[in-house]
C-alpha positions as CSV (number, residue, x, y, z in Angstrom):
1,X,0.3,11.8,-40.6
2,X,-2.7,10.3,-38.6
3,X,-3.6,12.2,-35.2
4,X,-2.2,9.9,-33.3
5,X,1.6,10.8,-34.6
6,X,0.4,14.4,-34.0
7,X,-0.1,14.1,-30.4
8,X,2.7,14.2,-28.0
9,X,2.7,11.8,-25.7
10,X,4.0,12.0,-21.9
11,X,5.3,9.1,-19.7
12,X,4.7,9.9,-15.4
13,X,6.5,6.8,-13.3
14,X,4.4,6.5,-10.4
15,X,1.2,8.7,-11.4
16,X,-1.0,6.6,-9.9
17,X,-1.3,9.3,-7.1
18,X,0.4,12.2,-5.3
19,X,2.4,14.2,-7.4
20,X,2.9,11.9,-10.5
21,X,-1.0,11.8,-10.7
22,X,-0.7,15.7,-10.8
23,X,2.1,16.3,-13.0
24,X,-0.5,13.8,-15.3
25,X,-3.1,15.4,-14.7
26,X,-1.4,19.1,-16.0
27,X,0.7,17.6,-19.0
28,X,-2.8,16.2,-20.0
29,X,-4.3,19.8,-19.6
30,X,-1.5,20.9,-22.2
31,X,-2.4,18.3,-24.6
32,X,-0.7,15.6,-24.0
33,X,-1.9,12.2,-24.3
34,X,-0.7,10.7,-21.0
35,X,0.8,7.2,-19.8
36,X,0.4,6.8,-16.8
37,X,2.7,4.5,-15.0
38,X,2.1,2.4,-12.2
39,X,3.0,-0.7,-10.9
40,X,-0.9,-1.4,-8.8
41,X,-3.2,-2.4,-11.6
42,X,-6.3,-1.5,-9.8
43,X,-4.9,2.0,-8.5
44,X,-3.4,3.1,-12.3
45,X,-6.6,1.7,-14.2
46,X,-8.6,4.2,-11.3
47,X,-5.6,7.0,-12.5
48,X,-6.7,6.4,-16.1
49,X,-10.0,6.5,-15.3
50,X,-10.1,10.2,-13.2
51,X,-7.7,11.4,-15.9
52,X,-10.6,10.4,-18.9
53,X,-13.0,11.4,-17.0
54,X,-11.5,15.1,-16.9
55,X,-12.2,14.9,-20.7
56,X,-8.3,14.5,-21.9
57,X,-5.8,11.4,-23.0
58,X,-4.6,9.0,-21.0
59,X,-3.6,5.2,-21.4
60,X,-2.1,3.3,-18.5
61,X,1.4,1.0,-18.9
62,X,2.0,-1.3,-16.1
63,X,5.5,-0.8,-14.8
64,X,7.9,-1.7,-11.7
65,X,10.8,0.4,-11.9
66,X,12.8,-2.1,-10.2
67,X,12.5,-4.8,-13.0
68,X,14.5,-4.4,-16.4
69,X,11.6,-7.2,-18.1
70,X,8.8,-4.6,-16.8
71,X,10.8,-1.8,-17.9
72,X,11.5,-3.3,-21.2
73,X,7.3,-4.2,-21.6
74,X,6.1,-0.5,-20.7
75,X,8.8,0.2,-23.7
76,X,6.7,-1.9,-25.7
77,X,3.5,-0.7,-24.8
78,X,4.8,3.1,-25.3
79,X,5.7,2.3,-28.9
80,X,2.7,0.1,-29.9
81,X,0.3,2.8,-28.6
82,X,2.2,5.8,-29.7
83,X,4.7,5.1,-31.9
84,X,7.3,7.7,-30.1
85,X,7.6,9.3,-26.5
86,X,7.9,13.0,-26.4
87,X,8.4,13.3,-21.9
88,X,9.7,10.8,-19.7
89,X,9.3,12.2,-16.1
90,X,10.9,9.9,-13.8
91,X,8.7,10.6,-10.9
92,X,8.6,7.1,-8.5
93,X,10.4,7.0,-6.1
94,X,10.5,5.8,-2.0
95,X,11.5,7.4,1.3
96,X,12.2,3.8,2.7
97,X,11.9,2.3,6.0
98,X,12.8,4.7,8.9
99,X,12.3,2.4,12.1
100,X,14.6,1.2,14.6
101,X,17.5,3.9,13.4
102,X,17.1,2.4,9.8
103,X,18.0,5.9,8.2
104,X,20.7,6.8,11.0
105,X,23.7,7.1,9.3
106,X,25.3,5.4,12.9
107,X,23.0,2.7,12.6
108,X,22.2,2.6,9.0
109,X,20.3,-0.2,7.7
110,X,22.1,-1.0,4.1
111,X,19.2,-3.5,2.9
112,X,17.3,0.2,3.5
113,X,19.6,1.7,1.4
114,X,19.7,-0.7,-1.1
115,X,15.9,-0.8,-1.9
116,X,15.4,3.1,-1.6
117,X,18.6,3.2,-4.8
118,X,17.2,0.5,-6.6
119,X,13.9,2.5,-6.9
120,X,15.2,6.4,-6.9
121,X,18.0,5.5,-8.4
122,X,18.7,2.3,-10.6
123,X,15.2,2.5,-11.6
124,X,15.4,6.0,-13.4
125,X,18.3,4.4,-14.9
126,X,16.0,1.6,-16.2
127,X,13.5,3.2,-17.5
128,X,15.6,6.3,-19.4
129,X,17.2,3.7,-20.9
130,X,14.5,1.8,-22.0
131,X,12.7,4.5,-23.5
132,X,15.3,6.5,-25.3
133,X,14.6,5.2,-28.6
134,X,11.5,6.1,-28.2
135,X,12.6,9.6,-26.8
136,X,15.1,10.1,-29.9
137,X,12.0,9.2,-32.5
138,X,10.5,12.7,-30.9
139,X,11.8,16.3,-32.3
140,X,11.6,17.5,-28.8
141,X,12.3,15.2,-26.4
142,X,12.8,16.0,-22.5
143,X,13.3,14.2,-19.6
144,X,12.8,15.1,-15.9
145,X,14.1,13.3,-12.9
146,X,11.8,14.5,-9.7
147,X,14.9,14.8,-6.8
148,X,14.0,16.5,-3.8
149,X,16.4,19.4,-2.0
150,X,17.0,17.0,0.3
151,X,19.8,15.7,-1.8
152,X,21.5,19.1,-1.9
153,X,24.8,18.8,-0.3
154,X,24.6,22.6,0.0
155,X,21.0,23.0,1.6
156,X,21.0,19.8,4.2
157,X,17.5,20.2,4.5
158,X,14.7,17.9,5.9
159,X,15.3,15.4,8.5
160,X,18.5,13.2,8.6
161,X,17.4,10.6,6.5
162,X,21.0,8.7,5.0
163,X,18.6,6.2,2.8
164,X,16.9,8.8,1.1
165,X,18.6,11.7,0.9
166,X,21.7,10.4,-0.8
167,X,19.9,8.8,-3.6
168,X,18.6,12.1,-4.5
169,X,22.0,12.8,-4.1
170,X,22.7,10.3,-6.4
171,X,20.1,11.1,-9.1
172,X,21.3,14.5,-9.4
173,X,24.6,13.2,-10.1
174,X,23.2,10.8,-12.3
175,X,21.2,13.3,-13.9
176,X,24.2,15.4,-15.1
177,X,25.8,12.3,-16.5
178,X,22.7,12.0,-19.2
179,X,22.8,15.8,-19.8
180,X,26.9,15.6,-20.7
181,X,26.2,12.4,-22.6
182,X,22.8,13.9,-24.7
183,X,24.5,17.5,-25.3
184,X,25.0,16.9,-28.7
185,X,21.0,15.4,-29.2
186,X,17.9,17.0,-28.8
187,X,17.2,14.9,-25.4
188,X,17.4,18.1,-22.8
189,X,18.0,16.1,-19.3
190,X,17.0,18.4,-16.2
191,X,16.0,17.6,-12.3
192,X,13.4,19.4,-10.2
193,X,12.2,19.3,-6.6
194,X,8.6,19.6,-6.2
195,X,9.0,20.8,-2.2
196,X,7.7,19.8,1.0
197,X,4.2,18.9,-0.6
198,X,1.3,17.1,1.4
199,X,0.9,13.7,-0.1
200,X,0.7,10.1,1.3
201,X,4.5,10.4,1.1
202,X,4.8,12.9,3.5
203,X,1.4,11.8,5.6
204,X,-0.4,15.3,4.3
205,X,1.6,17.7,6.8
206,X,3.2,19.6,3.9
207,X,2.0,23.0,3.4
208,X,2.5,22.3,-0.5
209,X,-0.6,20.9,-3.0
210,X,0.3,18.4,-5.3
211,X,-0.6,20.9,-8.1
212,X,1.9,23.6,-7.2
213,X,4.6,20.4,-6.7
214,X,4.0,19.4,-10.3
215,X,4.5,22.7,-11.6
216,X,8.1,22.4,-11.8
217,X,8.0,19.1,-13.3
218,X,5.6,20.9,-16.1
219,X,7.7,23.7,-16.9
220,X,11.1,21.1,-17.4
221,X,8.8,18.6,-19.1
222,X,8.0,21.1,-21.8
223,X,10.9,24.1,-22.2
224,X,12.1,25.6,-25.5
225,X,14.8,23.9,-27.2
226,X,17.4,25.9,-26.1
227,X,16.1,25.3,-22.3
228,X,18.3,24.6,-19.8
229,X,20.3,21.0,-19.5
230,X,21.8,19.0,-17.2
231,X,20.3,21.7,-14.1
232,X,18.2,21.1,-11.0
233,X,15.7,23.4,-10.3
234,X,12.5,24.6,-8.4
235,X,9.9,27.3,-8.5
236,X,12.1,29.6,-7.1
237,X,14.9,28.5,-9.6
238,X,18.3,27.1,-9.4
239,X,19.0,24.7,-6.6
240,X,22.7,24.5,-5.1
241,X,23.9,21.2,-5.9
């Protein structure tokens, strides 16, 4: 086998930036090659650039997680660059619009709540589903979904945001659905939440670094075969559903 079949490779949704470009950035330091997905041409050909330029792997793979035909393309571009796809970590996502009441559950904007599923939600869905093949031609093959506590029914944290926080809801739920479906395959499902980390996302108030936000994503993206399925986790561990 050539050294390209050797190498594992690693998929990041929206690691142009923020977390996603950190979780690429450690993957990478692991020895992955790296595809970094992103929907901005300019901003993920700049990711692929800061990611070379740190002396490791990376190709980028234009994709909107809201279309099925760009989802269905970054397929392609996976399999004609590397053959197979080792990680998939579903990291885009949006908060949504939050003015004028559009998150108040009393005065809940559903066009809001729409957009914010159709990219934290439908668009995991997408893009799992468009890679699996891919994920099935690797011998360990993991996918994470990045959530966020938020969407713990158990923890209510963060502000009341009833856009947001129920799709992480949702992908959670979602996320357990893959795991029961995959528990007879070597495709090991999980969720993390990366905490309240200081990124564009969350204007930089966050006492977290993107760094120590990825590390979660890390750990899923690359545990043992027996690992853990179908769970949601943190650094601290387990996080009530």
């Amino acid at each position: 086998m050539g050294l390209v079949n050797d190498t594992k490779t690693a998929l990041v949704t929206g690691a142009n930036k923020g977390i996603g470009f950190a979780i690429a950035h450690g993957l990478a330091a692991l020895g992955f090659t790296v595809a970094v997905g992103a929907r901005d041409d300019v901003r993920r050909a700049e990711a692929v650039e800061r990611l070379r330029a740190s002396g490791v792997d990376a190709f980028g793979v234009a994709l909107d997680v809201t279309s099925d035909d760009s989802a269905a393309a970054a397929a392609a571009t996976v399999a004609r660059t590397a053959g197979r796809l080792d990680v998939l970590v579903n990291n885009a996502g949006i908060a949504g619009r939050l003015d004028g009441g559009a998150q108040d559950p009393t005065t809940l904007d559903l066009d809001v709540v729409r957009t914010v599923l159709d990219t934290n939600v439908l668009g995991v869905v997408r893009v799992t589903n468009a890679m699996l093949p891919l994920l099935r031609r690797a011998d360990s093959p993991r996918v994470v979904n990045v959530s966020s506590n938020m969407g713990s029914l158990t923890l209510r944290t963060g502000p009341v945001m009833a856009a947001y926080a129920p799709s992480k809801s949702m992908l959670n739920s979602v996320t357990v659905q893959y795991a029961r479906r995959l528990a007879d395959t070597n495709v090991i499902v999980n969720a993390c939440c990366p905490g309240y980390v200081a990124t564009d996302f969350t204007g930089f108030n966050a006492p977290r670094t993107a760094e120590q936000g990825a590390a979660i994503a890390i750990r899923l993206a690359t545990l043992p075969d027996d690992g853990p399925r179908g769970g949601f986790f943190d650094d601290e561990g387990v996080v009530p559903w």
